[in-house]
C-alpha positions in Angstrom: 40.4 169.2 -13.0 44.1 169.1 -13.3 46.5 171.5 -15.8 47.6 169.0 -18.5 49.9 171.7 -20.2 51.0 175.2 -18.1 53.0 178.1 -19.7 55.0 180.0 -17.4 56.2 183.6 -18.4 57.1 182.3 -21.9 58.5 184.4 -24.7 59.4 183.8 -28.3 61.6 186.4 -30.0 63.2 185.9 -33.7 65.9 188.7 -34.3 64.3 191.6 -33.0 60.8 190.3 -33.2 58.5 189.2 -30.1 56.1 186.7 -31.6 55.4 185.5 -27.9 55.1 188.1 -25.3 55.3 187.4 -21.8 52.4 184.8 -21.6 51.2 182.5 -18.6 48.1 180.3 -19.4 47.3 177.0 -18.0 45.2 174.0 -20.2 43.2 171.5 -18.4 43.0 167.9 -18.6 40.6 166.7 -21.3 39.6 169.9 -22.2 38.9 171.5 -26.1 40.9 174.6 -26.0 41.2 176.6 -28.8 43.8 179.6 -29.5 42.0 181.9 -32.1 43.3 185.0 -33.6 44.5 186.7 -36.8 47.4 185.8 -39.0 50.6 186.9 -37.0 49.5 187.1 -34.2 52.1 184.1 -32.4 49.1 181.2 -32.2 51.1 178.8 -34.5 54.6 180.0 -32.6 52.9 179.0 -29.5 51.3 175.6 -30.8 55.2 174.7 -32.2 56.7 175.5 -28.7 54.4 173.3 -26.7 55.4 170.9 -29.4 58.8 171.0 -29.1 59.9 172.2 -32.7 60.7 175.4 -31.1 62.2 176.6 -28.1 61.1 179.7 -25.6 63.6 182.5 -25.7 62.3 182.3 -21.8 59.9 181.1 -20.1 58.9 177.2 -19.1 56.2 174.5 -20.3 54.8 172.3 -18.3 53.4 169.4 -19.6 51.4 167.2 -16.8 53.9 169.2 -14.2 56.7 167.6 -16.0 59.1 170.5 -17.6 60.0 170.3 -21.1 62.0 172.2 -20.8 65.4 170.6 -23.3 63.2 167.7 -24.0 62.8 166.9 -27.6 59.7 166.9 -29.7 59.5 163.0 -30.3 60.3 162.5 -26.8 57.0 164.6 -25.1 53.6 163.3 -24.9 52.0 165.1 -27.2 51.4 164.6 -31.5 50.4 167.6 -33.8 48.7 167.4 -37.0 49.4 170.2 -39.4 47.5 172.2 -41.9 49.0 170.3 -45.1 48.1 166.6 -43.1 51.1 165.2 -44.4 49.8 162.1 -45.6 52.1 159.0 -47.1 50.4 159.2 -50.8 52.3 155.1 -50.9 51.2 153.5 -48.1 47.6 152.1 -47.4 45.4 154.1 -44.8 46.4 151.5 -42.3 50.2 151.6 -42.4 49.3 155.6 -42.4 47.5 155.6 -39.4 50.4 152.9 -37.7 53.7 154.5 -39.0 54.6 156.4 -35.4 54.1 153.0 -33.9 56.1 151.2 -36.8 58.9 153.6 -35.6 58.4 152.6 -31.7 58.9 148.8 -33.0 55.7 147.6 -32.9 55.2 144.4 -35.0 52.5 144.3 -37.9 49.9 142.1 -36.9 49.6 144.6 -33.3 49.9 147.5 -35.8 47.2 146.2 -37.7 44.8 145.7 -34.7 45.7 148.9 -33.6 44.4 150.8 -37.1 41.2 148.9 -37.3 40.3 150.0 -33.6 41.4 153.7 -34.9 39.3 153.2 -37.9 36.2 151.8 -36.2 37.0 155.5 -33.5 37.1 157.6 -36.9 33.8 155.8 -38.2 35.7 154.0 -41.2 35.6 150.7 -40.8 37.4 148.7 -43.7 39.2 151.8 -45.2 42.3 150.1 -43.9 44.0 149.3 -47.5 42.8 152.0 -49.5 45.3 154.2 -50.8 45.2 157.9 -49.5 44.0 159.1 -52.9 41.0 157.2 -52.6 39.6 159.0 -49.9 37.8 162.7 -49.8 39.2 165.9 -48.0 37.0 164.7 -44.4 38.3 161.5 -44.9 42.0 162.2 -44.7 41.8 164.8 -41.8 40.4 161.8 -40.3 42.9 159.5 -41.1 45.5 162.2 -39.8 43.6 162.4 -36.4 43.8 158.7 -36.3 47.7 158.8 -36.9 47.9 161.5 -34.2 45.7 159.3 -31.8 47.7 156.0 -32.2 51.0 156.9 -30.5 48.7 157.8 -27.6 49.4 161.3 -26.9 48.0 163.2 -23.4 47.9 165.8 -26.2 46.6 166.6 -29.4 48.1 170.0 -31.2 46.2 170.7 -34.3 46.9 173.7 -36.5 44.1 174.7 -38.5 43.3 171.2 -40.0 40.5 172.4 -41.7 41.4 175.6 -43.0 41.8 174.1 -47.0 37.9 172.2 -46.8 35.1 173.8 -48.3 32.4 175.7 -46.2 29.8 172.4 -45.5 32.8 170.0 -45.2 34.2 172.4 -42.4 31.2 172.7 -40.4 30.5 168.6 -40.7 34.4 168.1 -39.5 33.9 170.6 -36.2 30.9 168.6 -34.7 33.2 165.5 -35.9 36.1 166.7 -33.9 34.3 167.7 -30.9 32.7 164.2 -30.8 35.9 162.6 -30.9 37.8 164.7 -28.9 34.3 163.8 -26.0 35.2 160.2 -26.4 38.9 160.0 -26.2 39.2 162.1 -23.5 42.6 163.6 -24.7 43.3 167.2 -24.3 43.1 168.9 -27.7 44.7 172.1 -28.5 43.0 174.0 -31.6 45.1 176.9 -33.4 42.1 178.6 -35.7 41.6 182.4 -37.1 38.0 181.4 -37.5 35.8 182.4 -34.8 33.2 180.7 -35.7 35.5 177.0 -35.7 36.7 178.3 -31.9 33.3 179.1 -30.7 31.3 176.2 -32.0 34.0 173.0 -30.7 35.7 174.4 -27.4 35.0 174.4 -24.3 37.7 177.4 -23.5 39.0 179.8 -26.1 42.2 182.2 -25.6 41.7 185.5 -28.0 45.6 186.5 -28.7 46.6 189.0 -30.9 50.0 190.9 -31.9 51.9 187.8 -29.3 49.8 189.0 -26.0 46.8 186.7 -24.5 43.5 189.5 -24.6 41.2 187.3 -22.7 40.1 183.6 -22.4 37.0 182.2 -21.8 34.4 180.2 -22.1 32.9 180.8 -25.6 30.0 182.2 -24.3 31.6 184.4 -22.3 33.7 185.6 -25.2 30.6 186.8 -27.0 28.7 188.3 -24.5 31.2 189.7 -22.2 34.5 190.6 -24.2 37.6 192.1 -21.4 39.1 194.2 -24.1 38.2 196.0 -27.5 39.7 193.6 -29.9 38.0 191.0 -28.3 34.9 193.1 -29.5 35.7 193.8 -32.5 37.4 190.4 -33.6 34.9 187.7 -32.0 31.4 188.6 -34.0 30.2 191.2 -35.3 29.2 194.5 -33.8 27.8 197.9 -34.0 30.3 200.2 -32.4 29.8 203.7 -31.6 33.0 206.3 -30.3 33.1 208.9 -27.7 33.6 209.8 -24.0 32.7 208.2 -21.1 30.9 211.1 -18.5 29.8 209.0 -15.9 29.8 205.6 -14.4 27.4 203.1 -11.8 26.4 200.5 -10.5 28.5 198.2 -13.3 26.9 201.3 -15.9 28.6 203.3 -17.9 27.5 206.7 -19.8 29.3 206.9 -23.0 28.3 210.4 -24.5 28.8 210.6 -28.6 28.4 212.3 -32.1 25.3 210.6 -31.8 24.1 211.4 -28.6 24.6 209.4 -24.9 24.0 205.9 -24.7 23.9 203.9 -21.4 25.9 200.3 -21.6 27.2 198.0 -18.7 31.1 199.2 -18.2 34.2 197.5 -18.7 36.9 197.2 -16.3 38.9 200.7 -15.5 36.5 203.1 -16.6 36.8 206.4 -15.6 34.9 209.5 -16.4 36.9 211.6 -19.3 38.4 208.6 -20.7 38.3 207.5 -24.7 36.0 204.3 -25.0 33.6 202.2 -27.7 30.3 200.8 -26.7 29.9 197.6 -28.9 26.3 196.4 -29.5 25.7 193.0 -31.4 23.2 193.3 -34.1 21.0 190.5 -32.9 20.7 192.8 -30.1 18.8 195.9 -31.8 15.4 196.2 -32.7 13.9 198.0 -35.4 11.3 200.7 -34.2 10.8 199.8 -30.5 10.0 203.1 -29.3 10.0 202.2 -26.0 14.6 201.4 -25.6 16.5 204.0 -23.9 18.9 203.8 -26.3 18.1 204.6 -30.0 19.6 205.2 -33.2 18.0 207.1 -36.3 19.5 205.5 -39.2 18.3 205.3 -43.1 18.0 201.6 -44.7 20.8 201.2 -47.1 20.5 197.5 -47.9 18.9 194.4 -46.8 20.6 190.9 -46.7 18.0 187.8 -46.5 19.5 184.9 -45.1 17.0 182.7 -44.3 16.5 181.9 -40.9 17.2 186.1 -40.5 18.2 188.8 -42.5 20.6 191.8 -41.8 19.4 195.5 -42.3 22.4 197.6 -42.9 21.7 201.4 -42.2 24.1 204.3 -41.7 23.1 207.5 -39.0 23.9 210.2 -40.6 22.8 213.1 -38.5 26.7 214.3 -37.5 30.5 214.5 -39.0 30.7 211.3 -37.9 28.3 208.8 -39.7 28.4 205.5 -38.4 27.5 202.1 -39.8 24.8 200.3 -38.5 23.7 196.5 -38.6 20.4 195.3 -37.3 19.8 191.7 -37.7 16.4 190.4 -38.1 14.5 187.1 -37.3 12.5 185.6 -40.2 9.5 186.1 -38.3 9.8 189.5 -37.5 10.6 190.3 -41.8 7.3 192.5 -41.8 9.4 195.0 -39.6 12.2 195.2 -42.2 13.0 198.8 -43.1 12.7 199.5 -47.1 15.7 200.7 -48.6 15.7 204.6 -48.2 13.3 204.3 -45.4 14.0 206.0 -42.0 14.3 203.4 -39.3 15.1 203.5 -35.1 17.3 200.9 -33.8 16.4 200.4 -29.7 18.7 198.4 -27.5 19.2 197.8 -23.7 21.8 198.9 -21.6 22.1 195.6 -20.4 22.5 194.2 -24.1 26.0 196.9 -24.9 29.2 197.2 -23.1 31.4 199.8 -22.8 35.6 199.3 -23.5 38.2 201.7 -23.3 39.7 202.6 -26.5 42.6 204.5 -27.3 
C-alpha cells in the first residue's frame, strides 16, 4: 500500500509550549487510522496541522508525496468534520450536504444528484429537504460525513464526531463509520480519547500522550503487546504489580515484588536491577487455579455482574504495599466467584503478563 499522508520530524510549539514533539508517522492509503489519547496530549494539534488550519513550527507533511507545506487548508485534499458538526440549521439536508460544491460552482440540478447519491451512501434516501432539526443526533453526523464526502477528499479528518451521542448511539455510529469508510475507500483519520472507539473501527491506532507518538499498531497488537507503560495503563484495563526486575530469558523476564516474584514475557531494554511493572489483564486471571505459576492471595472486596461476565475486585494485602486486584469472570464460570470477604488465588501465565520498565 502506498502513504496517503507522511509526517516528517514535525513539531508544534505555542509560546513556550511543545504540543507536537518531534514526530514522524506515515498513514496508508485507504486505511482507518485512529490517533487516541488523553486530553492535551497534541491529537487535535496534529489533526488541524494535516489540515491546514495550523502550521508546523518544523517539520513537513506530505500529503500523497505532495508537500503542503504553505499550501492552504481549502486548497489540500482533504475535508474535516469537527466535534460541534457545524451544521447550516437554514438550509435543507441536501443544500447541507452540497454547500462545498456550491462554493466550487457547481450548478443545482448536478448538486442535487450529487446529495441524493450521498444520501442513498449514508442510508437516507429522501432526507434530502428536511430541515437539520428534523433529524436525530446519528442522523446529522451522517449528514456531516456526507458534506465531508462530496468535495471528494483523499482524506477524511474527523475529530471526535461522536464524543456528544449517548452510549448506544456511539456504538451504532462506529460500526456505521467503519462500513462507510470499507466502501469509499478514502483514508480516514480518527482523533478519539476513547479506547474503546479506536480499537473497535481501525485498522491502525497511534497511542500519543504529552505530544510524543508511544506506539502504533494494529489494535490487537495494542492490547496484547503494549511497547511502553502508558500504553499499559491507558489502552484497557490492568492489574499491575511494582518492583525489580532480577533476571531475564528467553523473551522472560523475573520481576521480584512486595508480593513475591512473578515471571512475565519482557519488554524491550530490560536489564536486571532496573525499575519495572508487570501488567496483567483481568480476563487473564483465574480464580483458584492452583496449578499457575504465578499467584496472588487476595480477599474479595466486591463483585460487579455484568452479564455476559462479572468483575471480582480484591485487594492483597499481605505487605506495605497492598495492591488492587481485578479478576474478570465469564458468566459461565459465576459458580467460581469469590464471596465478599472470602480469600481467593488469582493464577496467570507468564505468557499472559508483560513486563515494562517504569520509572
Amino acid at each position: 500500500m502506498t502513504n496517503t499522508v507522511s509526517l516528517i520530524d514535525v513539531e508544534m510549539n505555542f509560546a513556550a509550549t511543545r504540543a507536537v514533539k518531534r514526530m514522524s508517522l506515515d498513514i496508508e492509503s485507504g486505511e482507518f487510522f485512529s490517533i487516541l489519547g488523553p486530553s492535551g496530549c497534541g491529537k487535535t494539534t496534529l489533526l488541524r496541522m494535516i489540515a491546514g488550519f495550523l502550521t508546523p513550527t518544523s517539520g513537513r507533511i506530505l500529503i500523497n508525496g505532495a508537500d503542503m507545506t504553505g499550501v492552504a487548508a481549502n486548497r489540500r485534499p482533504t475535508a474535516m468534520i469537527f466535534q460541534s458538526l457545524a451544521l447550516f440549521p437554514l438550509m435543507p439536508v441536501w443544500e447541507n450536504i452540497t454547500f462545498g460544491l456550491e462554493v466550487r460552482g457547481v450548478g443545482k440540478k448536478e448538486r442535487r444528484r450529487q446529495a441524493d447519491r450521498l444520501l442513498d451512501l449514508i442510508a437516507l434516501p429522501g432526507y434530502g429537504n428536511r430541515m437539520i432539526h428534523e433529524l436525530s443526533g446519528g442522523q446529522k453526523q451522517r449528514v456531516a460525513i456526507a458534506r465531508a464526502l462530496a468535495i471528494e477528499p483523499q482524506v477524511l479528518l474527523l475529530d471526535e464526531p461522536l464524543s456528544a451521542l449517548d452510549l448506544k448511539l456511539r456504538q451504532r455510529m462506529r460500526a456505521e463509520l467503519r462500513e462507510l469508510q470499507q466502501r469509499t475507500g478514502v483514508t480516514f483519520i480518527y482523533i478519539t480519547h476513547d479506547q474503546s472507539e479506536a480499537l473497535a473501527m481501525s485498522d491502525r491506532v497511534a497511542v500519543m500522550n504529552a505530544g510524543q507518538l508511544q506506539q502504533v499498531g494494529a489494535p490487537l497488537d495494542l492490547y496484547t503487546k503494549p511497547a511502553t507503560a502508558f500504553v499499559a495503563e491507558f489502552v484497557g484495563e490492568n492489574n499491575v504489580l511494582s518492583g525489580t526486575v532480577v533476571e531475564t530469558f528467553d523473551g522472560f523476564a523475573v520481576l521480584e515484588s512486595a508480593h513475591g516474584r512473578f515471571v512475565g514475557r519482557g519488554g524491550d531494554g530490560l536489564r536486571p536491577s532496573m525499575k519495572a511493572r508487570m501488567y496483567i489483564r483481568p480476563e487473564s486471571l483465574c480464580v483458584n487455579h492452583q496449578g499457575q505459576e504465578n499467584r496472588l492471595t487476595a480477599i474479595s472486596e466486591r463483585f460487579d455482574f455484568e452479564g455476559a461476565f462479572a468483575t471480582a475486585h480484591g485487594i492483597v494485602r499481605h505487605s506495605n504495599e497492598p495492591v488492587n486486584v481485578q479478576v474478570a469472570i465469564p458468566h459461565r464460570q459465576l459458580g467460581e466467584a469469590p464471596g465478599i470477604g472470602a480469600e481467593f488465588v488469582a493464577g496467570f501465565s507468564r505468557h499472559d503478563a508483560i513486563v515494562l520498565a517504569h520509572d
